[in-house]
LUMLOMAR-664029 format. One record per residue (C-alpha): x, y, z. Coordinates in nm, 4 decimals. Example, Ala and Ser with C-alpha at 12.3 -4.5 7.8 and 13.67 -1.06 7.14 Angstrom:
<sites>
SITE         u         v         w
SITE    1.2300   -0.4500    0.7800
SITE    1.3670   -0.1060    0.7140
</sites>
This chain:
<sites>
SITE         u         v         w
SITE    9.0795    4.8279   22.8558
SITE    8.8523    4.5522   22.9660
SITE    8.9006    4.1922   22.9431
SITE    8.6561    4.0815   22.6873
SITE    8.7331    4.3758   22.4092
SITE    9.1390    4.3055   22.4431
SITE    9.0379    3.9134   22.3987
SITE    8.8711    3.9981   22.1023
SITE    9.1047    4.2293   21.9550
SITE    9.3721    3.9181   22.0050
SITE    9.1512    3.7028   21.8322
SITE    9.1235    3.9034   21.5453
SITE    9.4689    3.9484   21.5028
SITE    9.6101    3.5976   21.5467
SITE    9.3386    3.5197   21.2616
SITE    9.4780    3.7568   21.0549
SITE    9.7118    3.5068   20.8453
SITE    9.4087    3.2610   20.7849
SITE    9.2059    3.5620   20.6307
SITE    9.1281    3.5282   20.2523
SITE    9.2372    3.8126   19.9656
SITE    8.9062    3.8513   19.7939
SITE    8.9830    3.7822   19.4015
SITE    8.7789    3.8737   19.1274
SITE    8.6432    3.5270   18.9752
SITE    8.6924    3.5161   18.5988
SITE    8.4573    3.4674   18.3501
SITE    8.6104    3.1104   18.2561
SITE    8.5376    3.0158   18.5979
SITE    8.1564    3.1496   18.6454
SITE    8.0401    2.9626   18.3275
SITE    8.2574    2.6190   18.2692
SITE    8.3073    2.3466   18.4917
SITE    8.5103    2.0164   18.3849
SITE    8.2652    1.7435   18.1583
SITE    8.5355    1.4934   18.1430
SITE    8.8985    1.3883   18.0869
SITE    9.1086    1.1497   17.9874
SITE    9.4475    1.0259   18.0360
SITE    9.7130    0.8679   17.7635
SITE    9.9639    0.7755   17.9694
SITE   10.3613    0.8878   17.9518
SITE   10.3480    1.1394   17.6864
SITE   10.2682    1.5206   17.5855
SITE    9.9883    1.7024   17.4393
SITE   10.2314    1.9749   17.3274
SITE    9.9959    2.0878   17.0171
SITE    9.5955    2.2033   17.0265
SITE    9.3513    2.0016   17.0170
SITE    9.0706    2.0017   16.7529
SITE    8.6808    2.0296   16.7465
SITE    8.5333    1.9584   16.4369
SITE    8.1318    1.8578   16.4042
SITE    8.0848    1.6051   16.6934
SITE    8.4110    1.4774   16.7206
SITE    8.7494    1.6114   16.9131
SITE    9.0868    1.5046   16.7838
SITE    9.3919    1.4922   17.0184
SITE    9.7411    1.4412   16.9155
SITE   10.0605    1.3207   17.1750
SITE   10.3956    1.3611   17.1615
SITE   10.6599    1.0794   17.3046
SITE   10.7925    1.2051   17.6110
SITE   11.1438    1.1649   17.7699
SITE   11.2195    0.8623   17.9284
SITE   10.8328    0.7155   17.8342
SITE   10.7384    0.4127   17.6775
SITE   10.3871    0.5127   17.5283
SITE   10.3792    0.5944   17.1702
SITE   10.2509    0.9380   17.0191
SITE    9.9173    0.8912   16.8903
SITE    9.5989    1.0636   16.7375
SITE    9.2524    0.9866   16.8560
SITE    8.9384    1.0268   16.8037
SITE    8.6391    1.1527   17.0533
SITE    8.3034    1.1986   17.1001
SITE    8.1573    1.4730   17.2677
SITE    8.1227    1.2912   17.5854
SITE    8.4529    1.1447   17.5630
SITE    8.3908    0.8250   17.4353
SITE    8.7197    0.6779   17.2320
SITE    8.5710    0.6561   16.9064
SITE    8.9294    0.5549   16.7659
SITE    9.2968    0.5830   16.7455
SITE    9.6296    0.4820   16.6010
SITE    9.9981    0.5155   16.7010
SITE   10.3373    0.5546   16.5124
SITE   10.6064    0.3329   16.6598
SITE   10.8411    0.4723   16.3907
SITE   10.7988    0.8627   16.5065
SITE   10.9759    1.0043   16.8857
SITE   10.9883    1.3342   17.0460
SITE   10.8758    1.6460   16.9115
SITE   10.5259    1.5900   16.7226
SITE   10.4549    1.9124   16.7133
SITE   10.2696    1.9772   16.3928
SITE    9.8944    2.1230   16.4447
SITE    9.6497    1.8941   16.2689
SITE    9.5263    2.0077   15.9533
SITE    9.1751    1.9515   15.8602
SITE    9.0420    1.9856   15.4726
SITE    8.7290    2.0304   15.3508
SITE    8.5770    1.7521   15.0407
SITE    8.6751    1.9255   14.7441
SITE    8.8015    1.8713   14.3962
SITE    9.0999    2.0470   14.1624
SITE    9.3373    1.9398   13.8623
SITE    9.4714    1.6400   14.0383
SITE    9.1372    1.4856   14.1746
SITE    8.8528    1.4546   14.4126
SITE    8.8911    1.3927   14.8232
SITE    8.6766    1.3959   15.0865
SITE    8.7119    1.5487   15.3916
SITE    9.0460    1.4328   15.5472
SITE    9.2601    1.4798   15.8747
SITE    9.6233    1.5670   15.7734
SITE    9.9148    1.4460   16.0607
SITE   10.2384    1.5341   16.0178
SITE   10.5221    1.3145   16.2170
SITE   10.8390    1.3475   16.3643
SITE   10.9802    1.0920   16.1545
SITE   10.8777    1.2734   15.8170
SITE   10.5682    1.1262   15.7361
SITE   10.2441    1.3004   15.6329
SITE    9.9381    1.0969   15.7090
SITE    9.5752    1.1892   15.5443
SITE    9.3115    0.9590   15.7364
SITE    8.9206    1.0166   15.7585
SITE    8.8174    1.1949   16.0206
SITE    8.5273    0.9524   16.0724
SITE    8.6929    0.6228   16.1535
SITE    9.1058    0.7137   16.1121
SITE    9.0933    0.4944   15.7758
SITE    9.4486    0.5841   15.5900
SITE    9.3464    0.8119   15.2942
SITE    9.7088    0.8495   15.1639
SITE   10.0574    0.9080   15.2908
SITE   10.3886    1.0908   15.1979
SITE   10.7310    1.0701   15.3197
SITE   10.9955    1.2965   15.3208
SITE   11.3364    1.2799   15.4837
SITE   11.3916    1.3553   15.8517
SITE   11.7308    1.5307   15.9539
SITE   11.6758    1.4225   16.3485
SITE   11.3476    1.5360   16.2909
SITE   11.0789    1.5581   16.0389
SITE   10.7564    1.7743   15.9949
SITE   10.7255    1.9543   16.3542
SITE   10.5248    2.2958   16.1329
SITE   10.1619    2.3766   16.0598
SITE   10.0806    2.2982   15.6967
SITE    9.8179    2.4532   15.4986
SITE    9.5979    2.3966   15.2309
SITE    9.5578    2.6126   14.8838
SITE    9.3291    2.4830   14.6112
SITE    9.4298    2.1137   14.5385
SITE    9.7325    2.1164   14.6915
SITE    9.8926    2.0248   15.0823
SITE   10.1668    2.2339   15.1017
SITE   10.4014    2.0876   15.3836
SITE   10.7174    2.2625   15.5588
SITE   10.9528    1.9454   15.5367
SITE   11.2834    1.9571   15.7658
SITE   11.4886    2.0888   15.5294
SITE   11.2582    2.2699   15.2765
SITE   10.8940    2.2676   15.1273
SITE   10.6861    1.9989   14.9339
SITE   10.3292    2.0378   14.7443
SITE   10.1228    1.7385   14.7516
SITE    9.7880    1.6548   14.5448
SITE    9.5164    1.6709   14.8016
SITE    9.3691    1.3442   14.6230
SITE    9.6495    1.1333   14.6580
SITE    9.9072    1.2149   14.8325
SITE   10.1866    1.2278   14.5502
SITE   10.4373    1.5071   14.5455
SITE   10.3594    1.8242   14.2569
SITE   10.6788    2.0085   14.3362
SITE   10.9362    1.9669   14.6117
SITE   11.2159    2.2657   14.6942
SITE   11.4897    2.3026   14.9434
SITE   11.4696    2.5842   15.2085
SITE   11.6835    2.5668   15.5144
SITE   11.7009    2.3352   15.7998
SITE   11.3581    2.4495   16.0258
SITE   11.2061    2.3220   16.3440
SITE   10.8384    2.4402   16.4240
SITE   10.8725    2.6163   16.0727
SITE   10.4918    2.6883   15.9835
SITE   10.4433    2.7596   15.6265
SITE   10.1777    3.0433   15.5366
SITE   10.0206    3.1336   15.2187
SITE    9.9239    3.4928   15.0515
SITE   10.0581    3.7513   14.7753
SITE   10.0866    3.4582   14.5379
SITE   10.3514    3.2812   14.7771
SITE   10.3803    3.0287   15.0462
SITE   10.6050    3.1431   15.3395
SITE   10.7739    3.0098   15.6112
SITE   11.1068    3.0751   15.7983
SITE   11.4416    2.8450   15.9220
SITE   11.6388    2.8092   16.2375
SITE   11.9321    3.0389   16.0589
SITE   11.6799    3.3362   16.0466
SITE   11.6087    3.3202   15.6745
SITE   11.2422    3.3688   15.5834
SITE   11.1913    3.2025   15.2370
SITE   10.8838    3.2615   14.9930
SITE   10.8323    2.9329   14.7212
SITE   10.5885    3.0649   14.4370
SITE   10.3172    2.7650   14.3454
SITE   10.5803    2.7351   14.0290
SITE   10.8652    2.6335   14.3298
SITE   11.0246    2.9574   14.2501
SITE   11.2130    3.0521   14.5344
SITE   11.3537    3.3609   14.6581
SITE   11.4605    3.4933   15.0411
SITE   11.5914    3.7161   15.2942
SITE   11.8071    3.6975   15.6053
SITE   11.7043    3.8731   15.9232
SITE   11.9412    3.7797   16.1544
SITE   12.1068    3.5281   16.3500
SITE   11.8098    3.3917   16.5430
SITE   11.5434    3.1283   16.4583
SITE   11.2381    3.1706   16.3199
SITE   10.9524    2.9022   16.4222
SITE   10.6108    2.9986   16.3390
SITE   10.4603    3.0238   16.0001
SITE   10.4716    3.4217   15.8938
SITE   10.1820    3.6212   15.9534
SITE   10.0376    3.8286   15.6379
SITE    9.8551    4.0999   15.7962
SITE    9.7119    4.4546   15.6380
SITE   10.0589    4.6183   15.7319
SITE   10.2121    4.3118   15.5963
SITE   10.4643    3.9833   15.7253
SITE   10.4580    3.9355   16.0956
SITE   10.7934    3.7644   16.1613
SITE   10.9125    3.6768   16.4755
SITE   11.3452    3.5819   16.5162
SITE   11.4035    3.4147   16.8233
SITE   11.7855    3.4859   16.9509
SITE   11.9520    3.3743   17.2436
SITE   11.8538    3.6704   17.5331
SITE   11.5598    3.8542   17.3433
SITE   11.3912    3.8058   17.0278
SITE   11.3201    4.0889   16.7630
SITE   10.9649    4.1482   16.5573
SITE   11.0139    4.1956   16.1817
SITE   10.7562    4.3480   15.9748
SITE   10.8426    4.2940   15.6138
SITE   10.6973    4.3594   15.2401
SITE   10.5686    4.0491   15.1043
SITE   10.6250    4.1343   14.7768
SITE   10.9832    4.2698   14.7992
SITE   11.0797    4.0823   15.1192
SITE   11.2186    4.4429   15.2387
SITE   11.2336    4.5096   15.6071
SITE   10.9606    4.7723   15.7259
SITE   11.0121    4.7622   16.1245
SITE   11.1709    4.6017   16.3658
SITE   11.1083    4.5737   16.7307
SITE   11.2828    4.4025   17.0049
SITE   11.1141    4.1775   17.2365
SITE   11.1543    3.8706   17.4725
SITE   11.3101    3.5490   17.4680
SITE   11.1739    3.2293   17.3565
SITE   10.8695    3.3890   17.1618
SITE   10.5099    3.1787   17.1459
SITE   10.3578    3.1503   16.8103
SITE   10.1634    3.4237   16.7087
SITE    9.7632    3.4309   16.6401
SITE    9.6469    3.7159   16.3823
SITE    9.2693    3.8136   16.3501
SITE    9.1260    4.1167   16.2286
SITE    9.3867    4.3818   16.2002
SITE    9.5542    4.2745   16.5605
SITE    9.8501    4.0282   16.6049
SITE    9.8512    3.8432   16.9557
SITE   10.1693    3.7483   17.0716
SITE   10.3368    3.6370   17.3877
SITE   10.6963    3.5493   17.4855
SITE   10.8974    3.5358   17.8299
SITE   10.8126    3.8193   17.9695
SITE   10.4669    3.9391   17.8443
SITE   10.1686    3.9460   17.6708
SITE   10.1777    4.1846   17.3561
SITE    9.8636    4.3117   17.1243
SITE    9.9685    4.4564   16.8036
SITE    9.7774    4.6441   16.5658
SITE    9.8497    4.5923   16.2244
SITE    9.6410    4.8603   16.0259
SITE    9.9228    5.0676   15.9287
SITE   10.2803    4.9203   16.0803
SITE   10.2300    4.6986   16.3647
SITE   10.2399    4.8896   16.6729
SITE   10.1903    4.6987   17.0125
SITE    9.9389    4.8641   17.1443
SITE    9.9015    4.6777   17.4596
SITE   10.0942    4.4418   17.6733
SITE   10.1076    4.2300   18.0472
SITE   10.3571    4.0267   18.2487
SITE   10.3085    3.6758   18.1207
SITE   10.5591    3.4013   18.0341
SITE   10.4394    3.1562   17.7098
SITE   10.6176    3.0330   17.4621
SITE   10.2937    2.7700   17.3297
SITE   10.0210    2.8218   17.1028
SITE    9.7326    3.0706   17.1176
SITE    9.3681    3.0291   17.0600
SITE    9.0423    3.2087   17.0181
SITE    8.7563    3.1026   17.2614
SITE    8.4326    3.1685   17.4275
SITE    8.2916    3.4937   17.4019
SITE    8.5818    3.6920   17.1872
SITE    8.8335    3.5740   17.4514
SITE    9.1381    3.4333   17.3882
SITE    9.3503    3.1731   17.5877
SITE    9.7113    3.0649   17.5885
SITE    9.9365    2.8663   17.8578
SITE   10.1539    2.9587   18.0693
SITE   10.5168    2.7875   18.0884
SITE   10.6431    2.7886   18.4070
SITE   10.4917    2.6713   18.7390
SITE   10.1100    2.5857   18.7841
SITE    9.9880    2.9343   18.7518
SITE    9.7144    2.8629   18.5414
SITE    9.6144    2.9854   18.1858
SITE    9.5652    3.3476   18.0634
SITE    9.2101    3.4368   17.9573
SITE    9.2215    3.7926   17.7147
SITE    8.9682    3.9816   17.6672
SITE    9.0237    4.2937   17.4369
SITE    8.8950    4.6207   17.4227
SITE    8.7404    4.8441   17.2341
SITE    9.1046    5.0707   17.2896
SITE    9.3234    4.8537   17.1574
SITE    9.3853    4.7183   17.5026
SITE    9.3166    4.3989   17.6566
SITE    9.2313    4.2675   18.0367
SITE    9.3994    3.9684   18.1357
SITE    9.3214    3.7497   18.3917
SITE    9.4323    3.3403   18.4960
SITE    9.1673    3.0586   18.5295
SITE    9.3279    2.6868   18.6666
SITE    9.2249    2.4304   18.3902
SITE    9.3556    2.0976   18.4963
SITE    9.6869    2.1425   18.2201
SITE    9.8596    2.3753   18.4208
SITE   10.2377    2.4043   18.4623
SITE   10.4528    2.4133   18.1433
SITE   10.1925    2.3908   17.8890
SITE   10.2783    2.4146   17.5291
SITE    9.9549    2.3609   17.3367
SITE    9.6423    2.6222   17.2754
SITE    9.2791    2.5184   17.3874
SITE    9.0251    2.3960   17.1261
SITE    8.6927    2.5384   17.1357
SITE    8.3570    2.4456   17.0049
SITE    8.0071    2.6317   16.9607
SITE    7.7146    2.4335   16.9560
SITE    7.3346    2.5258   16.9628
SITE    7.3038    2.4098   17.3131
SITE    7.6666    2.4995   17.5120
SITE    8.0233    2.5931   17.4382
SITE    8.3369    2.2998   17.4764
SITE    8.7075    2.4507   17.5607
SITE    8.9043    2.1165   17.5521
SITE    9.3010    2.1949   17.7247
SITE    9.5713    1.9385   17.6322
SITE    9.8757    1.9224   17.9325
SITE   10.2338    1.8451   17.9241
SITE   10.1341    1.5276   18.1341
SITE    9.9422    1.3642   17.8164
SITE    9.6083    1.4448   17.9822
SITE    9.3023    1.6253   17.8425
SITE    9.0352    1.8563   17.9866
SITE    8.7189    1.9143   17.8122
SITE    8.4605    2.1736   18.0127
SITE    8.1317    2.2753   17.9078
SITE    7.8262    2.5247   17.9808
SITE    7.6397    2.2567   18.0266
SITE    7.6084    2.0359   18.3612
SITE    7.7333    1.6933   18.3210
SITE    7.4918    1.4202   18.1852
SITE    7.3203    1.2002   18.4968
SITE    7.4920    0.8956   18.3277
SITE    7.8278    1.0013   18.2828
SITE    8.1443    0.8929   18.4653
SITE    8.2301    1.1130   18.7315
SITE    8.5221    1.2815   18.6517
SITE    8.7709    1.4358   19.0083
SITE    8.8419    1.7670   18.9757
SITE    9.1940    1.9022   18.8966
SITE    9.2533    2.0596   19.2283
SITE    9.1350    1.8123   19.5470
SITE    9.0514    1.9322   19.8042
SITE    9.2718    1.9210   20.0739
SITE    9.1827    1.7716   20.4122
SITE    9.4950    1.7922   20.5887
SITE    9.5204    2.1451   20.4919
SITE    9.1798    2.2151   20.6247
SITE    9.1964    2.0090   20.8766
SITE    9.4814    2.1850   21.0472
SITE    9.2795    2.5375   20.9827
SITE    8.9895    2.3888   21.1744
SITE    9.2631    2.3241   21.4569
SITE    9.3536    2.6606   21.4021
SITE    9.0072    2.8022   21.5480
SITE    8.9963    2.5671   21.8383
SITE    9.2979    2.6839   21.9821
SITE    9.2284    3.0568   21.9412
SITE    8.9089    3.0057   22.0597
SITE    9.0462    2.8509   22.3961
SITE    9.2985    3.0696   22.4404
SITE    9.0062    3.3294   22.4227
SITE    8.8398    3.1202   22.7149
SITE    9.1347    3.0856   22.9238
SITE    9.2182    3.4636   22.8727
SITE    8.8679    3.5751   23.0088
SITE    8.9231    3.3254   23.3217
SITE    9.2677    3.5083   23.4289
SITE    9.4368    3.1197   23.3657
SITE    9.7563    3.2387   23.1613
SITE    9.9530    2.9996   23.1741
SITE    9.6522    2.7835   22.9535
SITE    9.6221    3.0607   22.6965
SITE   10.0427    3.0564   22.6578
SITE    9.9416    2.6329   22.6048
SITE    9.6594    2.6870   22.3788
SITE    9.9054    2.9383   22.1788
SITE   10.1765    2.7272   22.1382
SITE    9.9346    2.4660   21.9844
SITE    9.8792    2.7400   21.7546
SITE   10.2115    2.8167   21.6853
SITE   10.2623    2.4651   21.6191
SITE    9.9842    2.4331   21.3645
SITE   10.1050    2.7734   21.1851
SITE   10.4063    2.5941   21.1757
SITE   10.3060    2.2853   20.9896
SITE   10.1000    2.5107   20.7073
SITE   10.4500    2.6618   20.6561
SITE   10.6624    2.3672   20.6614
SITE   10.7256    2.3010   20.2936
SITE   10.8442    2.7191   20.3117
SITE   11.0603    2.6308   20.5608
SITE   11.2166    2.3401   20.4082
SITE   11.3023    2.5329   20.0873
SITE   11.4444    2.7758   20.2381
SITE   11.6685    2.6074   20.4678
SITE   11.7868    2.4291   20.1942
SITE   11.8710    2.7668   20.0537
SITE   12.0450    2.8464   20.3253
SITE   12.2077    2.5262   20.3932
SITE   12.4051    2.5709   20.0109
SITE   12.4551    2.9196   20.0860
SITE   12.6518    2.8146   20.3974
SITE   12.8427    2.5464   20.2269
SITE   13.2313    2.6959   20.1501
SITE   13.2677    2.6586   19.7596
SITE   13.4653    2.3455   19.7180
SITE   13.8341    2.3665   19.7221
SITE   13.8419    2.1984   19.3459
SITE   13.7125    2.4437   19.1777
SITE   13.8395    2.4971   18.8736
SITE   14.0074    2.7936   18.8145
SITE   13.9390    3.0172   18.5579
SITE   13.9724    2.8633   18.1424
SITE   14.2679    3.0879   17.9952
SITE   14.0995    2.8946   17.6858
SITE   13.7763    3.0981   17.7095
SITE   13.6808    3.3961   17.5491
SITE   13.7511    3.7146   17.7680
SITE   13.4397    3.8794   17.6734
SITE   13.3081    3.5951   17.9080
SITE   13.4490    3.7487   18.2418
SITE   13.1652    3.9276   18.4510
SITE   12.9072    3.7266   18.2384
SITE   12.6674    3.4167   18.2864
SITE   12.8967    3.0491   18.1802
SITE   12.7554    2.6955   18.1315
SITE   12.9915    2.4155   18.0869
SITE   12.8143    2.0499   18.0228
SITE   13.0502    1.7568   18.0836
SITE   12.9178    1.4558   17.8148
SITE   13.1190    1.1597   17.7655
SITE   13.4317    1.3134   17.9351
SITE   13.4483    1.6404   17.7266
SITE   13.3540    1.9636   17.8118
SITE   13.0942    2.1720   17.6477
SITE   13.0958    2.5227   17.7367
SITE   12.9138    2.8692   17.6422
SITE   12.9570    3.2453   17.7611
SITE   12.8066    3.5839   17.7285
SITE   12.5017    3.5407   17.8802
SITE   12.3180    3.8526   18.0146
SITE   11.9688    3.8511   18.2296
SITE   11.8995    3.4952   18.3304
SITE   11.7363    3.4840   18.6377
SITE   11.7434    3.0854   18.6652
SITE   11.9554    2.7533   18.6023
SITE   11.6971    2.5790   18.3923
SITE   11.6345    2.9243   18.1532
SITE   12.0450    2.9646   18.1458
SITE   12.1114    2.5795   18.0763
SITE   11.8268    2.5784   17.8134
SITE   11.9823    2.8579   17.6187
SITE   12.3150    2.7322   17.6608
SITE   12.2050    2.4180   17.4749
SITE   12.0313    2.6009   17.1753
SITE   12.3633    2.7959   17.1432
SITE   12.5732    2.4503   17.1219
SITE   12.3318    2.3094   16.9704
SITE   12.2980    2.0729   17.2230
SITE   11.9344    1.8448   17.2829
SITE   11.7932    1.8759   17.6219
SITE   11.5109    1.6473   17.8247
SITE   11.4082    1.7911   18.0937
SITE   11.0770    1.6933   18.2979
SITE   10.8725    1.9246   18.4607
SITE   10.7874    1.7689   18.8523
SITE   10.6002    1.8532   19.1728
SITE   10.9437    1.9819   19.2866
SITE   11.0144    2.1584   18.9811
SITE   11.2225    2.0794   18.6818
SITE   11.4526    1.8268   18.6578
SITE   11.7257    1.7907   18.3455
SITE   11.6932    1.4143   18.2285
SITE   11.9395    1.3886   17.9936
SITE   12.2103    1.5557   17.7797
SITE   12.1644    1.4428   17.3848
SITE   12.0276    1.1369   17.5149
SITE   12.2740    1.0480   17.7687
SITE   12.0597    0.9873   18.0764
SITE   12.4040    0.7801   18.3031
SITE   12.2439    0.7793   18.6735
SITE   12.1041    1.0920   18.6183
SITE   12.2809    1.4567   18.6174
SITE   12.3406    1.7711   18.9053
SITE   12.4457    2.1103   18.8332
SITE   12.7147    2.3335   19.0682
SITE   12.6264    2.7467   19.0584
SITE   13.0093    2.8974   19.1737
SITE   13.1487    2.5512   19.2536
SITE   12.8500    2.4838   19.5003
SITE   12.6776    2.1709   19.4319
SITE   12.2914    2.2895   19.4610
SITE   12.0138    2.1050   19.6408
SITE   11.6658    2.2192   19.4174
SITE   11.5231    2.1862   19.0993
SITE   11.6991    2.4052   18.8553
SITE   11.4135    2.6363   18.7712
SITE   11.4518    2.7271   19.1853
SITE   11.7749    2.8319   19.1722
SITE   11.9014    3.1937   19.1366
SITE   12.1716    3.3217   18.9718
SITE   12.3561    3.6347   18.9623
SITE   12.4675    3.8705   18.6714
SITE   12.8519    3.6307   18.7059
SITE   12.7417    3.2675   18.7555
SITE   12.8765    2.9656   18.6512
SITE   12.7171    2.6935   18.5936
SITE   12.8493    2.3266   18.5792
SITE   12.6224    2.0349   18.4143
SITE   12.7592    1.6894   18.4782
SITE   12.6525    1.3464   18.4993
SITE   12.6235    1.1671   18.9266
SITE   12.8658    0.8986   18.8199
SITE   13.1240    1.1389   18.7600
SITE   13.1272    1.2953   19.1143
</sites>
C-alpha cells in the first residue's frame, strides 16, 4: 500500500469523531425562528401563556430563594410591555391558567370581556384585558396555598376550585352565588358537563357540585388527583397520581362508577382532550388515547413531562420536557391513531412546566414558550421587523468549541504532510496536538466521571448508622430517604424503581408531606431547602457516601439509602 492512499485512509479515520449524525430537521424548526423575548427576572413561568386578539398575557410564579414578585403582563405583538401588575401578598406556586371570558350578560348582570387570575394567596382577580384595570375581586381562604387550578366559566357564573372546595361567583361582580367544601386540592382543575362541575383532591376523591351546590363523590384511591377531569365520548378522564406509578380512571359521569382503569407512570402531566383523543404524558412516555368507546391508548413514546399540553401550528401539538435541556416534543398525529414525535430547542428548555401559546393571524403564526427561568420566547413565520431589537438566540454559538475543531484539521492535516515526507517523529508531534485538542472537547466528560469514580473509591464512612430496628421491615432490600430538619429525623421506605436522588427525594417528600425547593442549574439540580429551611445549604449521602453531583446525576440501586441533611450539621 502506497504512501498517499494509507495517509488518506488515516485521515479519514482520525476525523471520524468530528463527523456529524445527519438528523431529520423538524417542522418547528424549518418554519419559526425567534421574534423576540423578554426576561422578568428571578421567577417562573410555570403556566401557558395566552394569545388573545393582539395582545399576549404572561403570568410568573415566585421562585425559591428570589426576590421578584409574581406578576401578569400585558404584550403586544412585538413585545412591547403594554402593562403589568404584581401581588406582594401571593408566593410560590401560581399555577392557575388564566381564564379569559367573553362580554356577556345573565341573571346577575352584564361584563365585558375580562381576564380572570387566580393567586396563591386565595384571591381571584377579574381585570380588563386592555389596560389590567381591576374589574372585581374575590377572596377565599388559603390553607398554605390558595387557587393553584384552572377555573371555568358556565353562563353567568366563575366557577373557581378554592383550596379546600368550590365557589360560584357572578361574572358581573365578583360576589359569591354558592360556596361548598370539597377536599384539600393542589392543581385541582374544575371541569364542567352532564349538569355538574368536576374536579378532584390530593386524597384521590373526585367530587361533582351540581349548579344547586349539591354535592356527591367517589374515592379512587390513595393517590392525588391534579387536573380538572376530562368529559370525553367514553366519559371522565381521571388521572390518580401515587407515589411509583399513577393509574387512569375512566368513570360514568352520571353514576360516578368506575369503567376502566389503567396503570401508568409517575408524576402524570395534565391531560389535553380534543376530538375523541385524550393526550397525555407522564415520566416515562407520551400516551394517545382514544376515547370513542373506552379509552384505549392507542399510541405512545419515551418522553418525561409532567407540565401542560397545547395545540399548535399545523394540528401539532407541543408539551415540555422536565428534565435536562432536551428540548420540547412536537406531535403530530396520524390518520392511525398514532402519532410521530419529534424535539425542537425553544429557548425554555430544561424543566419546563408550562404549555406554549399559539396564535393564527392572516399574515403568520406566533408559538410564545414560557421557561422555568421567568423568560419568554415568542417565534413567528414571519422575519423580524427592520426596526426591531435584535434579540440573541437561545443557543450561542460557540467559539471555543469551534475554535478547537478548526485546530482539529490543522493538525491532521500536518500530520498528513509529515507522513508523505517519511518525518515520523513530526506526525507522532502533530498527533499528540490532536490528542490534546480531543482531549479538551472531552474534558467536562472526564471531569464527571472522575468524580464518579472518585466517590465510588471513597470507603463508606465508618459512622454509618446502622440499620433503624425502628423501621418498618418491609423496608429492607428497598429504596430509604431520611431528611434531618431541625435535629429530627424524617424518614420514608418502600420505594421501588427510582433511578435518581432528586426523583427518590421528591417522592419521599410528597409521601411525608414534606415541601421541597429545589433549583434546576447548569450542573443540574440542586435541593434549596427543606420546608423552608435553607441553613448553609444541604448535601445528601447514597450508602453512607457523601456524593459530589447534582442529585438528578446520581444513580441509585434497587437498596439505596439516602441521607438529606443540612452542611452545618456535618
Amino acid at each position: 500500500m502506497g504512501q498517499r492512499p494509507f495517509a488518506f485512509a488515516l485521515l479519514m479515520a482520525l476525523m471520524l469523531p468530528m463527523l456529524p449524525t445527519s438528523a431529520e430537521t423538524s417542522t418547528f424548526e424549518e418554519q419559526f425562528s425567534l421574534e423576540w423575548s423578554h426576561d422578568f427576572g428571578d421567577v417562573y413561568i410555570t403556566t401557558a401563556p395566552l394569545f388573545h386578539g393582539e395582545q399576549l398575557f404572561v403570568r410568573t410564579s415566585a421562585s425559591w430563594g428570589g426576590h421578584d414578585l409574581p406578576s401578569i403582563a400585558s404584550f403586544d405583538l412585538n413585545g412591547e410591555l403594554l402593562w403589568s401588575f404584581s401581588n406582594s401578598n401571593s408566593t410560590q406556586h401560581d399555577m392557575s391558567p388564566f381564564l379569559l371570558v367573553k362580554s356577556g350578560s345573565g341573571a346577575c348582570g352584564v361584563w365585558p370581556w375580562m381576564l380572570i387570575t387566580g393567586w396563591s394567596d386565595g384571591t381571584v382577580e377579574a381585570r380588563s384585558p386592555t389596560d389590567g384595570r381591576l374589574l372585581w375581586s374575590y377572596h377565599s381562604e388559603p390553607i398554605t396555598w390558595g387557587i393553584t387550578g384552572s377555573m371555568v366559566a358556565y353562563e353567568d357564573q366563575i366557577i373557581i376550585p378554592t383550596r379546600s372546595g368550590l365557589s360560584s361567583l357572578c361574572a358581573s361582580t365578583g360576589a359569591a352565588q354558592w360556596e361548598v367544601e370539597t377536599g384539600l386540592g393542589w392543581r385541582n382543575g374544575v371541569s364542567v358537563g352532564e349538569g355538574s362541575f368536576y374536579l378532584g383532591d390530593e386524597s384521590g376523591m373526585l367530587w361533582a357540585v351540581s349548579n344547586n351546590a349539591t354535592v356527591r363523590s367517589v374515592a379512587l384511591d390513595d393517590g392525588k388527583i391534579r387536573h380538572a377531569p376530562l368529559l370525553t365520548p367514553a366519559g371522565l378522564f381521571v388521572q390518580s397520581q401515587g407515589v411509583r406509578s399513577s393509574t387512569v380512571y375512566l368513570i360514568d359521569p352520571g353514576t360516578l362508577e368506575v369503567k376502566t382503569t389503567m396503570k401508568i407512570g409517575g408524576s402524570p402531566a395534565i391531560p389535553l382532550g380534543f376530538d375523541h383523543y385524550v393526550l397525555s404524558a407522564d415520566s416515562e412516555s407520551v400516551r394517545l388515547y382514544d376515547c370513542t368507546m373506552n379509552c384505549t391508548m392507542t399510541d405512545q413514546a419515551p418522553f418525561r413531562s409532567n407540565g401542560e399540553i397545547a395545540a399548535v401550528h399545523d394540528g401539532h401539538y407541543m408539551l415540555p420536557y422536565n428534565g435536562d435541556a432536551i428540548g420540547w416534543a412536537l406531535l403530530e398525529l396520524g390518520n392511525n391513531s398514532t402519532f410521530e414525535l419529534q424535539t425542537v430547542a425553544t429557548g425554555a428548555d430544561g424543566y419546563s412546566t408550562a404549555a406554549p401559546a399559539f396564535l393564527q393571524t392572516d399574515t403568520r403564526q406566533l408559538v410564545a414558550f414560557g421557561s422555568d427561568d421567568g423568560e419568554v420566547f415568542v417565534y413567528s413565520t414571519q422575519e423580524k421587523a427592520v426596526n426591531s431589537e435584535p434579540i440573541p438566540a437561545p443557543h450561542d454559538f460557540n467559539w471555543l468549541a469551534q475554535g478547537v475543531v478548526f485546530l482539529l484539521f490543522l493538525s491532521l492535516g500536518g500530520a498528513a504532510i509529515q507522513l508523505l515526507r517519511n518525518q515520523g517523529t513530526s506526525v507522532l508531534k502533530f498527533l499528540s496536538v490532536y490528542v490534546l485538542l480531543i482531549g479538551l472537547l472531552v474534558v467536562d466528560d472526564v471531569a464527571l466521571q472522575w468524580s464518579e469514580w472518585i466517590e465510588d473509591s471513597t470507603p463508606t464512612s465508618e459512622n454509618k448508622e446502622p440499620w433503624n430496628e425502628t423501621w418498618d421491615e418491609s423496608w429492607r432490600g428497598t429504596q430509604v430517604v431520611t431528611i434531618t430538619l431541625g435535629g429530627e429525623d424524617f424518614t420514608i421506605g418502600g420505594f421501588e424503581n427510582y433511578t435518581n436522588v432528586f426523583e427518590l427525594t421528591e417522592a419521599a417528600c410528597d409521601e411525608l408531606d414534606l415541601e421541597i425547593q429545589s433549583e434546576s442549574t447548569s450542573m443540574g439540580q440542586y435541593i434549596l431547602a427543606f420546608e423552608n429551611e435553607t441553613g448553609e445549604g444541604w448535601e445528601y449521602t447514597v450508602d453512607g457516601r457523601l456524593a459530589s453531583v447534582s442529585s438528578d446525576l446520581k444513580p441509585l440501586d434497587s437498596s439505596s439509602r439516602v441521607h438529606w441533611y443540612p452542611v452545618e450539621a456535618r
